[in-house]
C-alpha positions in Angstrom: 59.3 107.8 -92.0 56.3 109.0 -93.3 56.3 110.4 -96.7 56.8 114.3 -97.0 54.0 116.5 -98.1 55.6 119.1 -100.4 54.8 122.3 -99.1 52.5 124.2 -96.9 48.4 122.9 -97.4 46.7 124.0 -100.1 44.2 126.6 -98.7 40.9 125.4 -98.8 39.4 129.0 -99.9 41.9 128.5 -102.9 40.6 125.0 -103.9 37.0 126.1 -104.0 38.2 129.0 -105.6 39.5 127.2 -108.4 36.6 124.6 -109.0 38.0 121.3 -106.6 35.3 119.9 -104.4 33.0 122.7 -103.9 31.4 121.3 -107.2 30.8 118.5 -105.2 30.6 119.4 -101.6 32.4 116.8 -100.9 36.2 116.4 -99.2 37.8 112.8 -98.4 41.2 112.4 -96.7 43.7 111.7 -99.2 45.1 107.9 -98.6 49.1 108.2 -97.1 50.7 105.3 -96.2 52.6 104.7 -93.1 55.9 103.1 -93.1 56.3 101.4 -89.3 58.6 99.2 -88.6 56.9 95.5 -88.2 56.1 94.3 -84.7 56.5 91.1 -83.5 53.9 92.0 -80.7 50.6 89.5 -81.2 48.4 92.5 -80.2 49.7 95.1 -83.0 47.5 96.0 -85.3 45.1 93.1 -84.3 42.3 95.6 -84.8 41.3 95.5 -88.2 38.8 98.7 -87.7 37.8 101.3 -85.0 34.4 102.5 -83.5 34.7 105.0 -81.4 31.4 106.2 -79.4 32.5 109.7 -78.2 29.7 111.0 -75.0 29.8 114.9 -75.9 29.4 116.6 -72.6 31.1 114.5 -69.8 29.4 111.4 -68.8 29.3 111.3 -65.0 31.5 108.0 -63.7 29.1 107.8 -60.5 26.1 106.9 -62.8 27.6 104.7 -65.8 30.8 102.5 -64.8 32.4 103.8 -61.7 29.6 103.6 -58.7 30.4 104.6 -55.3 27.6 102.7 -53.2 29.2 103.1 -50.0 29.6 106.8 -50.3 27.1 109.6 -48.6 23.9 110.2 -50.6 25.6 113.8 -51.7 28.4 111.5 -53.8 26.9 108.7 -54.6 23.8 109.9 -55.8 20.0 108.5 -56.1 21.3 105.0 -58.1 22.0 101.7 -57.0 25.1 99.7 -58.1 24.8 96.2 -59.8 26.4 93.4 -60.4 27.7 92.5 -63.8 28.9 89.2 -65.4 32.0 89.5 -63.7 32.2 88.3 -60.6 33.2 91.6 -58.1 32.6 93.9 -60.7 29.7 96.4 -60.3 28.3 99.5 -62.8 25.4 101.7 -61.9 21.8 100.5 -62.6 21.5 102.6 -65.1 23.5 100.5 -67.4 21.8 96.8 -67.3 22.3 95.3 -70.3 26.0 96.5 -70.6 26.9 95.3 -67.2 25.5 91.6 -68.7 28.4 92.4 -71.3 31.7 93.3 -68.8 33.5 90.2 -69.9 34.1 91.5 -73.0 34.9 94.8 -72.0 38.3 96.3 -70.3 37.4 99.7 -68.2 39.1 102.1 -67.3 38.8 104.0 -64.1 41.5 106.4 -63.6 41.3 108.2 -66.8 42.2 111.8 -66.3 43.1 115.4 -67.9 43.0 117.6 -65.5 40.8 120.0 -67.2 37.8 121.3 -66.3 36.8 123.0 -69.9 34.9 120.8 -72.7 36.6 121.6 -75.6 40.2 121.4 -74.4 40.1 118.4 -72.4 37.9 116.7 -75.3 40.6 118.6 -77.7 43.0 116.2 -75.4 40.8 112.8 -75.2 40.5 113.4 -79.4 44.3 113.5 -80.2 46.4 112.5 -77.2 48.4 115.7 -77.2 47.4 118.7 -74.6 46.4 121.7 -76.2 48.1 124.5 -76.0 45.7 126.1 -73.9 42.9 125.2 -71.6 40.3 127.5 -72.0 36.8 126.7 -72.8 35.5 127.4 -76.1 39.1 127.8 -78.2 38.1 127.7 -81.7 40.0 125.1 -83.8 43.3 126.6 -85.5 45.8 125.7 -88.2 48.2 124.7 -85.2 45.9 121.9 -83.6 47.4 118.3 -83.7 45.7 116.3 -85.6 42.6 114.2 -84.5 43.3 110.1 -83.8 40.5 109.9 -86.4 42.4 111.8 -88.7 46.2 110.0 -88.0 44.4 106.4 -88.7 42.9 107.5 -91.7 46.1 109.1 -93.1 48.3 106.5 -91.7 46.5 103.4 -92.1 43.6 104.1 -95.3 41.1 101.8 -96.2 42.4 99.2 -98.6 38.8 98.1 -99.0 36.9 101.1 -99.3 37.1 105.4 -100.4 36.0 106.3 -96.7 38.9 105.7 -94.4 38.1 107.7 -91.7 34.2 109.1 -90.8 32.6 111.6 -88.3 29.1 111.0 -87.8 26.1 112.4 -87.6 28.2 115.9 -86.9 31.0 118.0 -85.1 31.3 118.7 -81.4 30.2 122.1 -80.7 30.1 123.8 -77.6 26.7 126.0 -76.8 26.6 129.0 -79.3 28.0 126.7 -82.3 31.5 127.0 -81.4 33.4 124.3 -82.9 35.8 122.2 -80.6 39.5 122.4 -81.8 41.5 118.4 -82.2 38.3 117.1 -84.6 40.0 117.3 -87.8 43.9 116.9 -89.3 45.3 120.0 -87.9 48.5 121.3 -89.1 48.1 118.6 -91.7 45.8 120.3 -93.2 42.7 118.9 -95.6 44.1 115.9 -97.0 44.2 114.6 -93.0 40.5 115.5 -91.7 38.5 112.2 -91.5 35.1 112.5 -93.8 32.2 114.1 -91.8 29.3 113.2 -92.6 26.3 115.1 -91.3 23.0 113.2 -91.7 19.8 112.1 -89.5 20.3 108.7 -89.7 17.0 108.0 -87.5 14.7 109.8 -90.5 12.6 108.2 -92.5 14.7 108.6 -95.8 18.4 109.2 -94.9 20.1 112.2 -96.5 23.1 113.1 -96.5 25.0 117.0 -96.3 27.1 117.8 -99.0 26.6 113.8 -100.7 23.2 113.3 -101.9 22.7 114.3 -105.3 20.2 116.7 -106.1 17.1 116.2 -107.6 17.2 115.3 -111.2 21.4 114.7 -110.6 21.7 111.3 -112.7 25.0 109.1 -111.9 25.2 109.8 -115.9 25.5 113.1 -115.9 27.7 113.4 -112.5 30.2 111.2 -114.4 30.2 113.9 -117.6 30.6 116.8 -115.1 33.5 114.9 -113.0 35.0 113.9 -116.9 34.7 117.6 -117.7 35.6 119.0 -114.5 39.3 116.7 -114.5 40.0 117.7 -117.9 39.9 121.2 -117.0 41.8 120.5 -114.0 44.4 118.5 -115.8 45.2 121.5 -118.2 45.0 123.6 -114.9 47.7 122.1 -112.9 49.6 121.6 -115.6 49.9 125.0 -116.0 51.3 126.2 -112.7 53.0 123.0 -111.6 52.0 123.3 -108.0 52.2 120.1 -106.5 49.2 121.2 -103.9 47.0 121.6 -107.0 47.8 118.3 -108.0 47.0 116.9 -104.3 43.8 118.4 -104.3 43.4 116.9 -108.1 43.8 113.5 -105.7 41.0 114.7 -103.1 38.8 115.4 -106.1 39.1 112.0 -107.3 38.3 110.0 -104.4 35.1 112.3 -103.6 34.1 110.9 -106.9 35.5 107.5 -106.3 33.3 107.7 -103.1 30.1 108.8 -104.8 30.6 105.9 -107.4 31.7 103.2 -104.8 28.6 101.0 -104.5 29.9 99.3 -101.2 30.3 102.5 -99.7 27.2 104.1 -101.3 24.8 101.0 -99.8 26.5 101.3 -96.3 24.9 104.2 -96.3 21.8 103.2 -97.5 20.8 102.4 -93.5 16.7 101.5 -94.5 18.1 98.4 -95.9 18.4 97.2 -92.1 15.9 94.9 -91.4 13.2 97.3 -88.5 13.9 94.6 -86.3 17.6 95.4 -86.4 16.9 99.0 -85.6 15.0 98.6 -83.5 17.4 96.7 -81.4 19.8 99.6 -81.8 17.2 102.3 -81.0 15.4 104.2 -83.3 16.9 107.6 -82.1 19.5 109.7 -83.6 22.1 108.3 -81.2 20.9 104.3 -81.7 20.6 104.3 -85.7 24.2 106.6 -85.8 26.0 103.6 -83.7 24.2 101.0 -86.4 25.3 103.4 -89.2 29.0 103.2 -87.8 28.6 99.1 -87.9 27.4 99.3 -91.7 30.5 101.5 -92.6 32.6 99.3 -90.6 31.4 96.1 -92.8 31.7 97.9 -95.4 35.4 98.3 -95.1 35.7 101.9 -93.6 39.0 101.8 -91.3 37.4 104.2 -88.1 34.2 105.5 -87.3 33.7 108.3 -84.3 29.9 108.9 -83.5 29.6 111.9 -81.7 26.5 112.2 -78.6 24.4 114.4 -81.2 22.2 117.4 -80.5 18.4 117.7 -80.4 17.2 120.9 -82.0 17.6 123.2 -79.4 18.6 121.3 -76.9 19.4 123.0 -73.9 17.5 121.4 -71.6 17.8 123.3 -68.4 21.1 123.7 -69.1 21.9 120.3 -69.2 22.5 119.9 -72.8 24.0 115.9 -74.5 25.9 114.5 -71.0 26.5 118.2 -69.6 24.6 117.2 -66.9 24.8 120.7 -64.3 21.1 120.2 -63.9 18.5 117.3 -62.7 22.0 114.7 -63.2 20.2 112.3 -61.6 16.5 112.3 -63.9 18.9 113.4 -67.5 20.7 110.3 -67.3 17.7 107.9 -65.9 15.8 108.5 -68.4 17.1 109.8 -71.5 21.0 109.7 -71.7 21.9 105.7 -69.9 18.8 104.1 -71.9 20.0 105.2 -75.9 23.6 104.5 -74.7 22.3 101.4 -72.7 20.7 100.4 -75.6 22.8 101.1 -78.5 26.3 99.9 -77.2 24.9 96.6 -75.7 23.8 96.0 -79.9 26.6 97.4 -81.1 28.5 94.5 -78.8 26.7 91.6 -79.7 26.0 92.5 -83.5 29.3 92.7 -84.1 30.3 89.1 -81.8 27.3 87.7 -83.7 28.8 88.5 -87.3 32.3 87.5 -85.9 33.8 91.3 -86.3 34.0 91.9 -82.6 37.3 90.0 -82.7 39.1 92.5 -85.2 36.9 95.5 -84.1 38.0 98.0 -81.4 35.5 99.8 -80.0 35.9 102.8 -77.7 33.6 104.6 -75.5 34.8 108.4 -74.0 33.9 111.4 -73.3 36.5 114.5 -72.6 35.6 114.1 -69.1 33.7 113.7 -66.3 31.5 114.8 -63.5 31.9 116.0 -59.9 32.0 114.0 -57.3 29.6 116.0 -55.2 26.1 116.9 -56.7 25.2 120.5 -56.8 22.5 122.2 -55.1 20.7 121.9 -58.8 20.4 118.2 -58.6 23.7 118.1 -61.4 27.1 117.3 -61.5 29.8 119.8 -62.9 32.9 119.8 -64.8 35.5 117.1 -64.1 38.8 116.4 -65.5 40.5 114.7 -62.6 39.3 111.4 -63.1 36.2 109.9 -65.4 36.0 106.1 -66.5 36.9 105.2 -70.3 35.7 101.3 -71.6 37.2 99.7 -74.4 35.8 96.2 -75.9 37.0 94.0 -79.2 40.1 93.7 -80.9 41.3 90.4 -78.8 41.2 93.1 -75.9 41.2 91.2 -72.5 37.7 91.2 -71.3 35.6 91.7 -67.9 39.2 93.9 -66.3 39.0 96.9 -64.5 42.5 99.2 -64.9 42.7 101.7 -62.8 40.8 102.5 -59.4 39.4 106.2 -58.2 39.4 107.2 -54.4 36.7 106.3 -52.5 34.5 109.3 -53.9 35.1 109.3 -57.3 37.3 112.3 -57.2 40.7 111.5 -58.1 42.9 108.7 -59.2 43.7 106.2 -56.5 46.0 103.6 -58.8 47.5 103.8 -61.8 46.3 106.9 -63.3 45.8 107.0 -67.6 46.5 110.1 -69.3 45.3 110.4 -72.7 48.5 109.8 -74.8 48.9 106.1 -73.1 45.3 105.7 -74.5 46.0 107.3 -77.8 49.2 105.2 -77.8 46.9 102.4 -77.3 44.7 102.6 -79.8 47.9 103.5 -82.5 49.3 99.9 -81.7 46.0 97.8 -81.9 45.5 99.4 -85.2 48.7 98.5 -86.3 50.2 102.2 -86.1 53.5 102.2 -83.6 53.3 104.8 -80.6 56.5 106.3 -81.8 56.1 106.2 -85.3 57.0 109.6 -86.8 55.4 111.6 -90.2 56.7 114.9 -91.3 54.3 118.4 -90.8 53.9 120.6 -94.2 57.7 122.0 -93.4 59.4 118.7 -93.0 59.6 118.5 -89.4 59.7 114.7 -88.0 56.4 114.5 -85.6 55.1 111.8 -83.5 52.2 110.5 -83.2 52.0 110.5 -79.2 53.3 112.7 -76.8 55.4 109.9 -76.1 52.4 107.6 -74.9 53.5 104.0 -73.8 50.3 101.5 -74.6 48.6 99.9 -71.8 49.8 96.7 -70.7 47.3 95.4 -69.6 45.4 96.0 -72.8 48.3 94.5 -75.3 50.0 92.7 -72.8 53.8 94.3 -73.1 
């Protein structure tokens, strides 16, 4: 079992109220150990770390990893299929230098939802549970399960370094800056939500929200405020005994463990890449957030979830990230498949290259996809019926294809994945059982799937 938290969360307004991190700006998941029971299984926990490259918006299937070349024009759209370096297999052109890398990926065809609203169904692809309800734009809530980003970071913390769990380079917002629900720890509370942290790592001198110091900030004098700053919090929580207060005592101390962590400090320090090296990752915001995530991987950071990130204002003809309703066919050509082209196809053979690929799972989703017919504006709409998840690393079996669509693209045709088998999936390469249970703020046993049964084919039980 997982060890009891004491009492309900201590309320964020409360904590700043009383000094905690707003001195810093800063807030860390504190580190909680899960108690599993050993597997014998050679896949469990073989992944040593997680990358998880999350397509905000819905990728369509048609155009990336799921083409339908004999289909009419209407479905199949303007691209050709290719072959890849498996033999059989085919992805759309769009994707050349990952199709060169399909042996090492497993890809999955039949992932569905069933729902037709971004923030839900990516509320659903984020932490394996359904939510509660699926309508677009439900604003996150105390009640929401926690993220898969926030379980592994709770569950299975860094032993290596004071980030265990990292969003990057920001949240998942629908138009309008509303804030999906299933990004953070839920009903878990602060201790639980994975570190965001909201930077630009394709500037010219990275800076970071809420973790650069100010100008004129000295690591000297940040020590004497943090020394200052826990003796007053010492006397503090001594004084009303409220085990919460002493939790967010923790919190404090690892946003200052983080801030003195040079490992962690210089994985961030993303100009120490040689140009050459971002340049093969692509120098935009997308590209240098993926090379980012392999630096904090290195570094000793447990999972990493880099999130499609918004231009400044971008709309684009209502087609804004992979939300293609709009010119799908031009959107993806020539902005959205080349910095995802790009950047995975590095991400792939950086890591093989630096022998991490074996004992780094790396995951790329969206919450859905697109419609199997185009729309008389040239786009694709909303699609939760069926949309192609790839998964690479981690001693995963490559250049397999689970899972098969119909004949458009619409709907599963074999062996449909729902996302607690995939959430379940991920749990066991990281070493975290499917059914292993932790108890909420009021002691209630919880699982960590909605009774999701890993994929076979993937771990091979």
């Amino acid at each position: 079992m997982f060890p009891a938290t004491t009492s309900t969360p201590f309320n964020r307004r409360e904590w700043l109220r009383v000094g905690g991190l707003g001195c810093l700006g800063l807030s860390l998941p504190s580190l909680l150990q899960a108690k599993s029971m050993p597997s014998k299984d050679a896949a469990f926990g073989r992944a040593k770390s997680c990358i998880i490259l999350f397509l905000s918006g819905g990728p369509p299937q048609h155009e990336t990893f799921d083409p339908k070349p004999d289909a009419p024009l209407e479905i199949r759209g303007e691209f050709k299929s290719i072959p890849t370096s498996v033999p059989g297999v085919h992805f759309s052109e769009t994707l050349p230098r990952t199709a060169k890398l399909m042996h090492h990926l497993s890809v999955i065809r039949s992932m569905t939802t069933g729902i037709n609203a971004h923030s839900t169904s990516g509320c659903f692809m984020l932490t394996g549970y359904a939510p509660m309800s699926k309508a677009e734009s439900v604003p996150p809530s105390g009640n929401d399960w926690p993220s898969i980003a926030a379980a592994v970071g709770a569950l299975k913390p860094s032993q290596h370094s004071p980030l265990s769990s990292v969003i990057l380079p920001e949240r998942i917002e629908n138009n309008g800056n509303v804030v999906w629900p299933g990004q953070n720890g839920g009903f878990m509370g602060g201790p639980w939500h994975p570190q965001l942290i909201k930077c630009d790592p394709s500037a010219e001198r990275l800076r970071i929200e809420g973790m650069s110091l100010v100008d004129g900030m000295t690591d000297l004098r940040l020590s004497e405020r943090g020394s200052l700053l826990r003796q007053f919090d010492e006397d503090f929580r001594r004084t009303l005994g409220n085990p919460q207060i002493e939790e967010a005592g923790i919190m404090q101390q690892r946003a200052f463990d983080l801030i003195h962590s040079e490992a962690s400090r210089a994985a961030l320090e993303i100009e120490r890449e040689p140009a050459a090296m971002r340049d093969r990752y692509g120098r935009g915001r997308f590209g240098q957030s993926v090379l980012l995530a392999r630096r904090l991987i290195e570094s000793g950071t447990r999972l990493v979830q880099v999130n499609w990130p918004r231009e400044p204002g971008d709309q684009n003809e209502g087609s804004p990230l992979w939300d293609t309703h709009q010119r799908n066919g031009p959107r993806v050509r020539d902005v959205l498949a080349p910095q995802f082209d790009v950047a995975y196809s590095a991400l792939i053979q950086d890591l093989q290259s630096r022998g991490l690929l074996k004992e780094t799972l790396v995951v790329v989703m969206g919450e859905f996809g697109r419609s199997p017919t185009i729309n008389k504006n040239g786009g694709r709409d909303h699609w939760g019926s069926v949309f192609s998840v790839a998964l690479a690393g981690a001693g995963i079996p490559g250049g397999q294809i689970i899972g098969a669509s119909d004949k458009i693209g619409g709907f599963p045709e074999d062996r449909p994945v729902t996302p607690p088998n995939l959430a379940a999936t991920l749990f066991h390469l990281l070493g975290i059982q499917p059914n292993h249970e932790f108890l909420d703020p009021i002691q209630r046993p919880r699982a960590v799937t909605d009774g999701g049964v890993p994929l076979r084919e993937i771990v091979g039980v």
